[in-house]
CHARMM internal coordinates of N, CA and C (Angstrom, degrees):
IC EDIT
DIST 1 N 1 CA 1.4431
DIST 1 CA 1 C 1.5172
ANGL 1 N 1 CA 1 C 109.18
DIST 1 C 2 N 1.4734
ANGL 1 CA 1 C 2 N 107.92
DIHE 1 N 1 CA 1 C 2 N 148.70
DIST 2 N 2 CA 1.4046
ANGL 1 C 2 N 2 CA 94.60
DIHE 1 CA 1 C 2 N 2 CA 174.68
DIST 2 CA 2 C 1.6929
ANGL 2 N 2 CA 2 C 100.03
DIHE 1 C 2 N 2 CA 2 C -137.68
DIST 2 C 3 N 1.6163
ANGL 2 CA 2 C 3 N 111.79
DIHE 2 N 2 CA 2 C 3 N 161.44
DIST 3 N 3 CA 1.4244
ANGL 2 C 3 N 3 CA 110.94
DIHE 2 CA 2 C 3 N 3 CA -179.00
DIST 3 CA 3 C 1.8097
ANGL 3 N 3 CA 3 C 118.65
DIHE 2 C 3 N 3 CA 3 C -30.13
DIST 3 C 4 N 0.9288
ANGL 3 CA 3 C 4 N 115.60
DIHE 3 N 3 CA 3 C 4 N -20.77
DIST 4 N 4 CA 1.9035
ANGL 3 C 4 N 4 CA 108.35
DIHE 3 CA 3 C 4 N 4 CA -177.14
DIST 4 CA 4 C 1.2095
ANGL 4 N 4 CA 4 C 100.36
DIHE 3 C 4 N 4 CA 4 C -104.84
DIST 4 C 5 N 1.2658
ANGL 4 CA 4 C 5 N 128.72
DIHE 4 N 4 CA 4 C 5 N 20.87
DIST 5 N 5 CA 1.6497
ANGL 4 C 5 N 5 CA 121.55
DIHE 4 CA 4 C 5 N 5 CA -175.06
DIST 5 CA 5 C 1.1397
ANGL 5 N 5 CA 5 C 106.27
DIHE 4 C 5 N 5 CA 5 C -68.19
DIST 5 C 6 N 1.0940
ANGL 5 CA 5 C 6 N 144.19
DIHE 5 N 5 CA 5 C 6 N 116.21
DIST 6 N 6 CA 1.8547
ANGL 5 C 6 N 6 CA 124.84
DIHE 5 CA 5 C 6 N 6 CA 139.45
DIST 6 CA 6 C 1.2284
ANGL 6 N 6 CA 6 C 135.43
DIHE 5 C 6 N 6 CA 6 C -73.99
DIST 6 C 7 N 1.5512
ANGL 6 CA 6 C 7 N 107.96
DIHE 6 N 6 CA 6 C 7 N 22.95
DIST 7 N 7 CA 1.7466
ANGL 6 C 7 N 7 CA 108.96
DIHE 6 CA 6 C 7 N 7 CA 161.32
DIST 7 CA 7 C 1.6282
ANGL 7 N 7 CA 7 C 116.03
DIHE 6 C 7 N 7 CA 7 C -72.34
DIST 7 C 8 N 1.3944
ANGL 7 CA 7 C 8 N 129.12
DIHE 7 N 7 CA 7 C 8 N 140.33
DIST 8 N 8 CA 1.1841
ANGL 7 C 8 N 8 CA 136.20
DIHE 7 CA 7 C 8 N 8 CA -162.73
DIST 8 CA 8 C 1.4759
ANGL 8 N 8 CA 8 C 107.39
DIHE 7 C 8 N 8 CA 8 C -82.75
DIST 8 C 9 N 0.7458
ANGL 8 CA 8 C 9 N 131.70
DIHE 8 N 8 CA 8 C 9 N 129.47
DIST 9 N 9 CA 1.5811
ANGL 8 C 9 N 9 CA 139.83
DIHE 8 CA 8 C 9 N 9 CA 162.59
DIST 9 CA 9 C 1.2218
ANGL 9 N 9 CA 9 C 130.25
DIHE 8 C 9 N 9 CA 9 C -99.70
DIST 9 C 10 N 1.8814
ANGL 9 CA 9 C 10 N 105.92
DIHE 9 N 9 CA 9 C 10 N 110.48
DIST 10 N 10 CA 1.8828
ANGL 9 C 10 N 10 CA 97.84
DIHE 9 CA 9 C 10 N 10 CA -165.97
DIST 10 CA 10 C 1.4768
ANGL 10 N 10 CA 10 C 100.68
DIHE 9 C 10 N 10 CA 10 C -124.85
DIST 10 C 11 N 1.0166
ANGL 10 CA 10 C 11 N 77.72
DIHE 10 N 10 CA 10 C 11 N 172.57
DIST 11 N 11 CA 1.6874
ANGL 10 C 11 N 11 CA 103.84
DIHE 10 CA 10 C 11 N 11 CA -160.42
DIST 11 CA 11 C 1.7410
ANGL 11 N 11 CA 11 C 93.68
DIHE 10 C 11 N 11 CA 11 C -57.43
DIST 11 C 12 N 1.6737
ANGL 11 CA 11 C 12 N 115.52
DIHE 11 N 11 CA 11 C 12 N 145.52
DIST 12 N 12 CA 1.4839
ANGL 11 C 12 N 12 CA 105.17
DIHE 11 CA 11 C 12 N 12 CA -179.85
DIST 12 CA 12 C 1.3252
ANGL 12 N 12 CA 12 C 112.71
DIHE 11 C 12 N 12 CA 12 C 105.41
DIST 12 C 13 N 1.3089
ANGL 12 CA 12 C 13 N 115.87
DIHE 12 N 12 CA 12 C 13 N -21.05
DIST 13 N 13 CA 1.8301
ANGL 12 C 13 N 13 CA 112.63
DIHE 12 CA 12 C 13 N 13 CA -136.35
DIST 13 CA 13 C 1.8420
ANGL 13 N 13 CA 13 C 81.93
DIHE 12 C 13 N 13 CA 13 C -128.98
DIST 13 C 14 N 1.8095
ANGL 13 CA 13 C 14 N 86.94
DIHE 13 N 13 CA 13 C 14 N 116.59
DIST 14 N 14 CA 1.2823
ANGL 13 C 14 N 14 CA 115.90
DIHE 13 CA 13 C 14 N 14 CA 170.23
DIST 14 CA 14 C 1.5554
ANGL 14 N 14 CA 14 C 116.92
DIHE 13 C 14 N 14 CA 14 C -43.45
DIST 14 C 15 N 1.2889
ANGL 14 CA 14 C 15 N 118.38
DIHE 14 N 14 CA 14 C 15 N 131.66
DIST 15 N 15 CA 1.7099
ANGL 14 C 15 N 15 CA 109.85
DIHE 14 CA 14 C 15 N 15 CA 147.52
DIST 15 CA 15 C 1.6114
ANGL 15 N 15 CA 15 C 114.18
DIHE 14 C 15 N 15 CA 15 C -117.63
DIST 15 C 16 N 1.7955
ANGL 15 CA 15 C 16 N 113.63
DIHE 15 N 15 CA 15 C 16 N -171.54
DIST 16 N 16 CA 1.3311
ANGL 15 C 16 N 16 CA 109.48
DIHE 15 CA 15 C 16 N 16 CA 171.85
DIST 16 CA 16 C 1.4897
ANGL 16 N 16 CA 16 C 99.31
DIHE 15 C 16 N 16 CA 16 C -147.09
DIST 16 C 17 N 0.8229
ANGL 16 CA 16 C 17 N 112.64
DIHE 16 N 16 CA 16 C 17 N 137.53
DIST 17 N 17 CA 2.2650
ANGL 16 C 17 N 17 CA 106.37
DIHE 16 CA 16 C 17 N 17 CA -171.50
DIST 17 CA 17 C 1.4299
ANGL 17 N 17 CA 17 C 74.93
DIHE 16 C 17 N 17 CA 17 C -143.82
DIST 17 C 18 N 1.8999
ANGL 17 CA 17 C 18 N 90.77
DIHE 17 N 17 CA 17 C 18 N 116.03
DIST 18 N 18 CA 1.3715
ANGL 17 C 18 N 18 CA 138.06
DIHE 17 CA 17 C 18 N 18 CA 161.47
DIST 18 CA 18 C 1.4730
ANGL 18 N 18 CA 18 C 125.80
DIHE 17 C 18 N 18 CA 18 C -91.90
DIST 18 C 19 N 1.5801
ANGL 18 CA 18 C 19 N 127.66
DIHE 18 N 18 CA 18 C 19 N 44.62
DIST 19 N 19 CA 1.8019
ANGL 18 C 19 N 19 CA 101.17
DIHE 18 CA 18 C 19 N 19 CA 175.94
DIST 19 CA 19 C 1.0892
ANGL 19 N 19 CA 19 C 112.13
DIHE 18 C 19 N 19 CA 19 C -62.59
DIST 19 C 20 N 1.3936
ANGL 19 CA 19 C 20 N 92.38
DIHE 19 N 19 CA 19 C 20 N 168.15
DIST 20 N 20 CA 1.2886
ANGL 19 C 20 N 20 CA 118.00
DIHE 19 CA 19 C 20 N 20 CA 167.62
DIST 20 CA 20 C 2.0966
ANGL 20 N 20 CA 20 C 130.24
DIHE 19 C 20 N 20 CA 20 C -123.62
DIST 20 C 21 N 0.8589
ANGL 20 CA 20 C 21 N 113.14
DIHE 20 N 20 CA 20 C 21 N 106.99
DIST 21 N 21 CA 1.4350
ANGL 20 C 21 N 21 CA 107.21
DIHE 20 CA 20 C 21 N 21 CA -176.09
DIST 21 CA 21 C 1.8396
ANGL 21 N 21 CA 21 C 110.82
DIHE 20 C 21 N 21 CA 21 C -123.81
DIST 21 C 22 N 1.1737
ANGL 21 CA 21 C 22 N 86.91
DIHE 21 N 21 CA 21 C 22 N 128.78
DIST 22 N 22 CA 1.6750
ANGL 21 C 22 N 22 CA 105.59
DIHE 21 CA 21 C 22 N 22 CA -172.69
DIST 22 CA 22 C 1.7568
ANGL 22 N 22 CA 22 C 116.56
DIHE 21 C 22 N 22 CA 22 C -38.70
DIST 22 C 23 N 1.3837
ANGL 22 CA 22 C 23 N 79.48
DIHE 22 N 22 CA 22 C 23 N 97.20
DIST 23 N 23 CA 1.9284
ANGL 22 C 23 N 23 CA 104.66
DIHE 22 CA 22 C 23 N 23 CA 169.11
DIST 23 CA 23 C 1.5199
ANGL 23 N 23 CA 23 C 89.95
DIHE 22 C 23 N 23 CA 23 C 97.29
DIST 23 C 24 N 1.3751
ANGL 23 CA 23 C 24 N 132.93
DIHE 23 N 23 CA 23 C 24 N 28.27
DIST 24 N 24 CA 1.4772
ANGL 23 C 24 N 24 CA 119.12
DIHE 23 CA 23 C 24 N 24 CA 148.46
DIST 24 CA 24 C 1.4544
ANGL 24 N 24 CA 24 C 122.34
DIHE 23 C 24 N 24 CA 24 C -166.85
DIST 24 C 25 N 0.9902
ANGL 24 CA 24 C 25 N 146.69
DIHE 24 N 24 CA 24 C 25 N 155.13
DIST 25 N 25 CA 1.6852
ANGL 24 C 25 N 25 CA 149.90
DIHE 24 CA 24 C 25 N 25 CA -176.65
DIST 25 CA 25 C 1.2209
ANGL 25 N 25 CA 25 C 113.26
DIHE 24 C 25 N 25 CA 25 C -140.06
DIST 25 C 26 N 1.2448
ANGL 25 CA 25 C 26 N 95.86
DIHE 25 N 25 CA 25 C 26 N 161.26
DIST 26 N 26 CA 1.7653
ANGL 25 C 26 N 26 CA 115.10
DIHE 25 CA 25 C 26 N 26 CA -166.24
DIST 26 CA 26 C 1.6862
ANGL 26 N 26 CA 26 C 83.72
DIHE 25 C 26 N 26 CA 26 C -154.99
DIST 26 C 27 N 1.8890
ANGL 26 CA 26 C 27 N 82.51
DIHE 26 N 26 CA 26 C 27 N 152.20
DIST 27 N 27 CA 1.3914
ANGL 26 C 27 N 27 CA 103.65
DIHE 26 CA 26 C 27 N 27 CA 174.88
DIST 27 CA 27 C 1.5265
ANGL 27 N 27 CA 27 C 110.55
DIHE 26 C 27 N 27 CA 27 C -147.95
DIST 27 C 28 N 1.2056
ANGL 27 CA 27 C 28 N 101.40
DIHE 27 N 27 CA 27 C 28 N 134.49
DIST 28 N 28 CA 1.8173
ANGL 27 C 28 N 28 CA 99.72
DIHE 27 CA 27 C 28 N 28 CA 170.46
DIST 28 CA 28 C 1.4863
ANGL 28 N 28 CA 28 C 125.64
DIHE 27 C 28 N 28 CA 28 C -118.64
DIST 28 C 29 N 1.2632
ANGL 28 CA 28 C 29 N 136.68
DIHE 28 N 28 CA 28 C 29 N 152.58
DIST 29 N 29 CA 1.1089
ANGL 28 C 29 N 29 CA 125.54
DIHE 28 CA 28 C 29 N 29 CA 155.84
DIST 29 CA 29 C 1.6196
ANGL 29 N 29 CA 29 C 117.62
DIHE 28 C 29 N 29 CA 29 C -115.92
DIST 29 C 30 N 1.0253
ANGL 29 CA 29 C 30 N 103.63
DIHE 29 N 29 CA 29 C 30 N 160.70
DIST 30 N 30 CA 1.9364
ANGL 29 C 30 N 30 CA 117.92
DIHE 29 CA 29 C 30 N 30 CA -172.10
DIST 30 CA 30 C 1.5915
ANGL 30 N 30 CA 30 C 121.17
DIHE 29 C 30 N 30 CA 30 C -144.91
DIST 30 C 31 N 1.0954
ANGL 30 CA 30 C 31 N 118.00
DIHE 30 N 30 CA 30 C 31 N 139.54
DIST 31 N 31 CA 1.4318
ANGL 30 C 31 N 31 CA 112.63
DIHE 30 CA 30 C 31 N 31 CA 152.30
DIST 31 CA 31 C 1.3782
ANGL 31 N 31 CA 31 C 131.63
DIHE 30 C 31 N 31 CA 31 C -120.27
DIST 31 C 32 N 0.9642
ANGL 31 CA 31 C 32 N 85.96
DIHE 31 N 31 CA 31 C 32 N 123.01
DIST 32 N 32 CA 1.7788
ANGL 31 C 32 N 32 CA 111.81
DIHE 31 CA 31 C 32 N 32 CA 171.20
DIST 32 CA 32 C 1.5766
ANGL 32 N 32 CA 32 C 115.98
DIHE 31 C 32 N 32 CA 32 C -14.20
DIST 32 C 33 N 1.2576
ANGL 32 CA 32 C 33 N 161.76
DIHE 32 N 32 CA 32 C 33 N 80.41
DIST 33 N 33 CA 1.3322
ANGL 32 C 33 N 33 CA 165.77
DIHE 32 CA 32 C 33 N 33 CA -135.63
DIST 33 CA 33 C 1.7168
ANGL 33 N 33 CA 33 C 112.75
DIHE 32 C 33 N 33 CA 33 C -144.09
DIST 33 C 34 N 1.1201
ANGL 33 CA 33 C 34 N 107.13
DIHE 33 N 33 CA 33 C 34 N 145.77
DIST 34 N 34 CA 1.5679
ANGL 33 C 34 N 34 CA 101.36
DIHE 33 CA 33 C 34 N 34 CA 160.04
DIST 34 CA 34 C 0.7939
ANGL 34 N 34 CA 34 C 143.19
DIHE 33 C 34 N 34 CA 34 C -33.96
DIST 34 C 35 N 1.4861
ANGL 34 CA 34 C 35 N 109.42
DIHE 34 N 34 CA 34 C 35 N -74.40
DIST 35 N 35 CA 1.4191
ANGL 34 C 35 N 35 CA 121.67
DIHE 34 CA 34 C 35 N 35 CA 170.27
DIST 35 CA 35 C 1.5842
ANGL 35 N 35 CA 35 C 115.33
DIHE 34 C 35 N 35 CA 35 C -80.04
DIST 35 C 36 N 1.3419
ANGL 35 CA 35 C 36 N 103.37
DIHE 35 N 35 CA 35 C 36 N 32.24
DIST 36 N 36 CA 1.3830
ANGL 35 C 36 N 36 CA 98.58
DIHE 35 CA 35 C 36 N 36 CA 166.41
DIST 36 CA 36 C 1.8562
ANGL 36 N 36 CA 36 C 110.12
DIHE 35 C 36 N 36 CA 36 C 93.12
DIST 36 C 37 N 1.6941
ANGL 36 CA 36 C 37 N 98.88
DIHE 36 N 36 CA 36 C 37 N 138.19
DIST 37 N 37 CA 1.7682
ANGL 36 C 37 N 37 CA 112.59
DIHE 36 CA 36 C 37 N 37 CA -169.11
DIST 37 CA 37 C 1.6533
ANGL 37 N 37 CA 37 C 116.01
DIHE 36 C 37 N 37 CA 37 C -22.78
DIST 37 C 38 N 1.2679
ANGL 37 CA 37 C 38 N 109.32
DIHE 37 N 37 CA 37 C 38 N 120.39
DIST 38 N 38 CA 1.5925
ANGL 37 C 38 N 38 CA 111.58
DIHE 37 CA 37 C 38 N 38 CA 164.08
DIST 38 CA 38 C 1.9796
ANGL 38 N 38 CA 38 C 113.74
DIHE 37 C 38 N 38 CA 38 C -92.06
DIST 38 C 39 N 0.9105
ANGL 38 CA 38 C 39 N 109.36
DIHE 38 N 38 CA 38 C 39 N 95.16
DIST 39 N 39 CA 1.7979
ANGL 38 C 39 N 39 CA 103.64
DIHE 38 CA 38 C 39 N 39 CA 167.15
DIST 39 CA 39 C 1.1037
ANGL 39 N 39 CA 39 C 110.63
DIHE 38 C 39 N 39 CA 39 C -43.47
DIST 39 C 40 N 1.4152
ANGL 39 CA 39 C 40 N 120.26
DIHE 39 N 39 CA 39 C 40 N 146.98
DIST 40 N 40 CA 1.4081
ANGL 39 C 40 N 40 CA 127.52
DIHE 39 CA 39 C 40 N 40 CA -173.75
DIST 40 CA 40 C 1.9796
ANGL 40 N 40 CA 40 C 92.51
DIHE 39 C 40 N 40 CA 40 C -131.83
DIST 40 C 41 N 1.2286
ANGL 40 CA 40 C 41 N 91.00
DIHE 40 N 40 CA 40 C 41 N -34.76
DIST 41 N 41 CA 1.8430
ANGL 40 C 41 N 41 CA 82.15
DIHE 40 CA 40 C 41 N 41 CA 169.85
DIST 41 CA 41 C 1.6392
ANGL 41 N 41 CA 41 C 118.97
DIHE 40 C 41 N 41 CA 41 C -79.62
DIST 41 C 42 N 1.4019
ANGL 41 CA 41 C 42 N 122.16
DIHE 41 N 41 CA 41 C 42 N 160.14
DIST 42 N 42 CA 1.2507
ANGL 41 C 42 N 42 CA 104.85
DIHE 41 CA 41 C 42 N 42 CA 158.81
DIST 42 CA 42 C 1.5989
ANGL 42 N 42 CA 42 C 103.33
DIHE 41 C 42 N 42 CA 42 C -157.07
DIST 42 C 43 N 1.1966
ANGL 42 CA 42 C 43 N 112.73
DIHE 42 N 42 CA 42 C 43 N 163.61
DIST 43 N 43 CA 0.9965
ANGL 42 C 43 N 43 CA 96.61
DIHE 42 CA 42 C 43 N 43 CA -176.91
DIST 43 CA 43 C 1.7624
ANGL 43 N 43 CA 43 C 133.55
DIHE 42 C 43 N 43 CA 43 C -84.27
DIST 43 C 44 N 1.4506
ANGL 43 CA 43 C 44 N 116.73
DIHE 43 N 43 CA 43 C 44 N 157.06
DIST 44 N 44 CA 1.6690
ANGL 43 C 44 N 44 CA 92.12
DIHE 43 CA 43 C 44 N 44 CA -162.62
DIST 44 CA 44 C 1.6213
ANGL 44 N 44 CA 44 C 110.50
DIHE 43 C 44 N 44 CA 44 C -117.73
DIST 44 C 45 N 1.2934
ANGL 44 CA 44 C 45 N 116.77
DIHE 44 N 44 CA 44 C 45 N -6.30
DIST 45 N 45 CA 1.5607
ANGL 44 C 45 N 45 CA 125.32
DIHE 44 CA 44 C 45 N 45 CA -158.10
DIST 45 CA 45 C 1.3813
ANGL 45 N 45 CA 45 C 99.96
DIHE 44 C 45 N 45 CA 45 C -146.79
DIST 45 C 46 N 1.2297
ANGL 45 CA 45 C 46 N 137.95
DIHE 45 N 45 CA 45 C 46 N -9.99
DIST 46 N 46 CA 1.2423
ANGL 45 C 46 N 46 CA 139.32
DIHE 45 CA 45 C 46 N 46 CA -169.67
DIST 46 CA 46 C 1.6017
ANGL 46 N 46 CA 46 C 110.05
DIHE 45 C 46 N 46 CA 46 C -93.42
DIST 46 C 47 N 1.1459
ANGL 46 CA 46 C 47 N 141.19
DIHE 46 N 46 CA 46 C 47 N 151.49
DIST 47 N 47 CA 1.5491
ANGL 46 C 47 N 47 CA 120.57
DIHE 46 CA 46 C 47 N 47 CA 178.69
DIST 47 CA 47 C 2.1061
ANGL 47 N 47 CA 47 C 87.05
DIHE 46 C 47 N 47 CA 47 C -80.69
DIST 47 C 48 N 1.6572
ANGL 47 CA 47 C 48 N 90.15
DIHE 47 N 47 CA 47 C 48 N 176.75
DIST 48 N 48 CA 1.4756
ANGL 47 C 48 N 48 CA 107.40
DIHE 47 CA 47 C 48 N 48 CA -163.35
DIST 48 CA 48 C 1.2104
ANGL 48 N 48 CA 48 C 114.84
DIHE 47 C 48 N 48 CA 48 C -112.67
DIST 48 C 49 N 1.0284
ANGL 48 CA 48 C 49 N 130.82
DIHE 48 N 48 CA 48 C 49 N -169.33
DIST 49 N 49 CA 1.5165
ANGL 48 C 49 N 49 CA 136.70
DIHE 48 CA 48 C 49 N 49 CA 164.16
DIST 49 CA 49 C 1.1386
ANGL 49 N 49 CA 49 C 107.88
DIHE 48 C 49 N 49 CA 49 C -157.59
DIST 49 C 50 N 1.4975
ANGL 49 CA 49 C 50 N 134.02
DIHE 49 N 49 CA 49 C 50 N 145.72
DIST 50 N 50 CA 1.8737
ANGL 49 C 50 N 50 CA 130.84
DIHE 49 CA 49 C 50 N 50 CA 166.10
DIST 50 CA 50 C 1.4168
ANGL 50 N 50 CA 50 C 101.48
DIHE 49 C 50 N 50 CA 50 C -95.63
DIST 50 C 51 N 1.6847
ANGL 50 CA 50 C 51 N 103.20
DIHE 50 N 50 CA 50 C 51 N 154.30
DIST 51 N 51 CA 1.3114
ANGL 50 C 51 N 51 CA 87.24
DIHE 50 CA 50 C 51 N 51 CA -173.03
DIST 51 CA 51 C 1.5515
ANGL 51 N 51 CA 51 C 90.34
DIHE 50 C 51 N 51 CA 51 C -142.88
DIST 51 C 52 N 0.8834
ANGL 51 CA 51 C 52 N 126.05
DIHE 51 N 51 CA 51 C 52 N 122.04
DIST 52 N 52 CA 1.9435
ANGL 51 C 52 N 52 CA 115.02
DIHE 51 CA 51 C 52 N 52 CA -169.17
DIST 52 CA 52 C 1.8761
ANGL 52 N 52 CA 52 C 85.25
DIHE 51 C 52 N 52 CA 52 C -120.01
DIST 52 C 53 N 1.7448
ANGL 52 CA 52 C 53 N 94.16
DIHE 52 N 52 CA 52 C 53 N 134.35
DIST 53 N 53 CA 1.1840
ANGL 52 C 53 N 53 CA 113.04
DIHE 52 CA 52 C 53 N 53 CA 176.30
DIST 53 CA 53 C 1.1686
ANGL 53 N 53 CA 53 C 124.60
DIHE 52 C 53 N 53 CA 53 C -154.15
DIST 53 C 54 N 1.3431
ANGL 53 CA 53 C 54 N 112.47
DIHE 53 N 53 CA 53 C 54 N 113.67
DIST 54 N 54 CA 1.4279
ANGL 53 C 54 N 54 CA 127.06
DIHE 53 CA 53 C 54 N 54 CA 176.80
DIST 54 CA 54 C 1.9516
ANGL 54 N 54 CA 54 C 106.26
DIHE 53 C 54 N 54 CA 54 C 70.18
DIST 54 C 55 N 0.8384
ANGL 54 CA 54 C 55 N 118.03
DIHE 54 N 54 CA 54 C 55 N 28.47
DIST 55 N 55 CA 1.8610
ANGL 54 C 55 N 55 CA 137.34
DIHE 54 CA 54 C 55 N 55 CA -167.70
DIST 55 CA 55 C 1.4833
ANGL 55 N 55 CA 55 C 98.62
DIHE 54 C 55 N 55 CA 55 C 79.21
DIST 55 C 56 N 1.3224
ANGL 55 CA 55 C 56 N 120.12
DIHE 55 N 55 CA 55 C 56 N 35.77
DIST 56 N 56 CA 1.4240
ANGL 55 C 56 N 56 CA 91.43
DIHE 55 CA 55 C 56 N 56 CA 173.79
DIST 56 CA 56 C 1.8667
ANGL 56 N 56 CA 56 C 95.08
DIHE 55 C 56 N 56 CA 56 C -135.02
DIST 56 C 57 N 1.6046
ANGL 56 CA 56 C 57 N 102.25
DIHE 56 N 56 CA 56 C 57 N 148.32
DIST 57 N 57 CA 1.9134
ANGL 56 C 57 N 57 CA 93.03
DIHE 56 CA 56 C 57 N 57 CA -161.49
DIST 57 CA 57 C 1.8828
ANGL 57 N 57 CA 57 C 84.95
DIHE 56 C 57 N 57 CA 57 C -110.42
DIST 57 C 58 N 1.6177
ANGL 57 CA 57 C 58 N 103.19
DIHE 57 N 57 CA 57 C 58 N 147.92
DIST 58 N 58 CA 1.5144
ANGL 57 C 58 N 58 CA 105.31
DIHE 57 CA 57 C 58 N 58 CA 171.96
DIST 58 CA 58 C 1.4921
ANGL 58 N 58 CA 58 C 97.63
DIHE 57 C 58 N 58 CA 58 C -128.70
DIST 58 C 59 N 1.4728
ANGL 58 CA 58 C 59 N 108.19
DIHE 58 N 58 CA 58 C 59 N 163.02
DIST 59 N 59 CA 1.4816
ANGL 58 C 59 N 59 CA 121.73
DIHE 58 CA 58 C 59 N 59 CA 171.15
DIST 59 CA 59 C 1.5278
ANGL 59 N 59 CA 59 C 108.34
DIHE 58 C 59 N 59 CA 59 C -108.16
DIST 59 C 60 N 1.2678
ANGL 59 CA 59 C 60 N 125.29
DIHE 59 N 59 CA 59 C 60 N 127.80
DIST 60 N 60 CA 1.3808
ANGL 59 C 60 N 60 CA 106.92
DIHE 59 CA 59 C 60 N 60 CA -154.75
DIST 60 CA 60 C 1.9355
ANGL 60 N 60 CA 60 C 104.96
DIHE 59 C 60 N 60 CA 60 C -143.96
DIST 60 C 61 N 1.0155
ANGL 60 CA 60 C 61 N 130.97
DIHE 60 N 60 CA 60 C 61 N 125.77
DIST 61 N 61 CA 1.5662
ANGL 60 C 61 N 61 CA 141.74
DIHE 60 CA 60 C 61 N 61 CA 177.47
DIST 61 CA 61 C 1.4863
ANGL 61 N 61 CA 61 C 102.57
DIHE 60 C 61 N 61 CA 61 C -42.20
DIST 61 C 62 N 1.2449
ANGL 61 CA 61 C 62 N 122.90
DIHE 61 N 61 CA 61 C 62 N 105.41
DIST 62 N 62 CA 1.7343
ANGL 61 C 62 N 62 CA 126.72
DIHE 61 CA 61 C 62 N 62 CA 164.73
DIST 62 CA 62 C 1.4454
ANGL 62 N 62 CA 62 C 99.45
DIHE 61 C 62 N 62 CA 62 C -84.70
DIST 62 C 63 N 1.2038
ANGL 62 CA 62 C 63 N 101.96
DIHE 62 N 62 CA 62 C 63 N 167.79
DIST 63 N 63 CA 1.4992
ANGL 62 C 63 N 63 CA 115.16
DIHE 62 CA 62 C 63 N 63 CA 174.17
DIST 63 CA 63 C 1.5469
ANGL 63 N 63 CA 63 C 115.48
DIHE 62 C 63 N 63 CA 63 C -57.26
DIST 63 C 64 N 1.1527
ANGL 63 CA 63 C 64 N 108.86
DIHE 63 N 63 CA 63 C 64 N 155.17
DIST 64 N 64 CA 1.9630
ANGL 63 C 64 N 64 CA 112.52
DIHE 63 CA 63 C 64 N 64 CA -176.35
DIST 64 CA 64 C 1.3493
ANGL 64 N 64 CA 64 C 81.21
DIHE 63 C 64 N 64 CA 64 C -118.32
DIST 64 C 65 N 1.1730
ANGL 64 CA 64 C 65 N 98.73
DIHE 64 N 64 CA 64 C 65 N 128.07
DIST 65 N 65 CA 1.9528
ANGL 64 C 65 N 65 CA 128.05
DIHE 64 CA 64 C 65 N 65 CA 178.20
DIST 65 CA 65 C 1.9136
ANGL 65 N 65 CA 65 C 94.40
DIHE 64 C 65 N 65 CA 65 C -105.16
DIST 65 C 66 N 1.1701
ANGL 65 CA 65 C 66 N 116.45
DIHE 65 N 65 CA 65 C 66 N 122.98
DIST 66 N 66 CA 1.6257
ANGL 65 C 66 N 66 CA 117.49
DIHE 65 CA 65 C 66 N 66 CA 168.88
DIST 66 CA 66 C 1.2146
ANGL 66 N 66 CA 66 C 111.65
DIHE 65 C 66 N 66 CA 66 C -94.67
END
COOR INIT
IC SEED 1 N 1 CA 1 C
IC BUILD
């Protein structure tokens, strides 16, 4: 979707946000909520980071240092 979309977005209703950045990808999924996106991915092996934004807290993939 992009800012001029007029597809409706309801509450419940899955997404998946795919970047892409040269020589690596990430993917997330979410659902759509009231009070704002619930992650349904998280990360499991990667170290983490917290990230609290705008009242809302995420669990989020930091860089893996070898």
């Amino acid at each position: 979707m992009k800012p001029d979309s007029t597809e409706k977005v309801l509450e419940n209703q899955c997404f998946c946000w795919n970047p892409s950045v040269s020589g690596t990808k990430s993917e997330d999924a979410f659902i759509v909520r009231s009070d704002g996106p619930q992650f349904i991915t998280k990360p499991m092996v990667f170290p983490t980071m917290d990230i609290d934004y705008e009242g809302s807290h995420f669990l989020r993939p930091a860089l893996l240092e070898k």
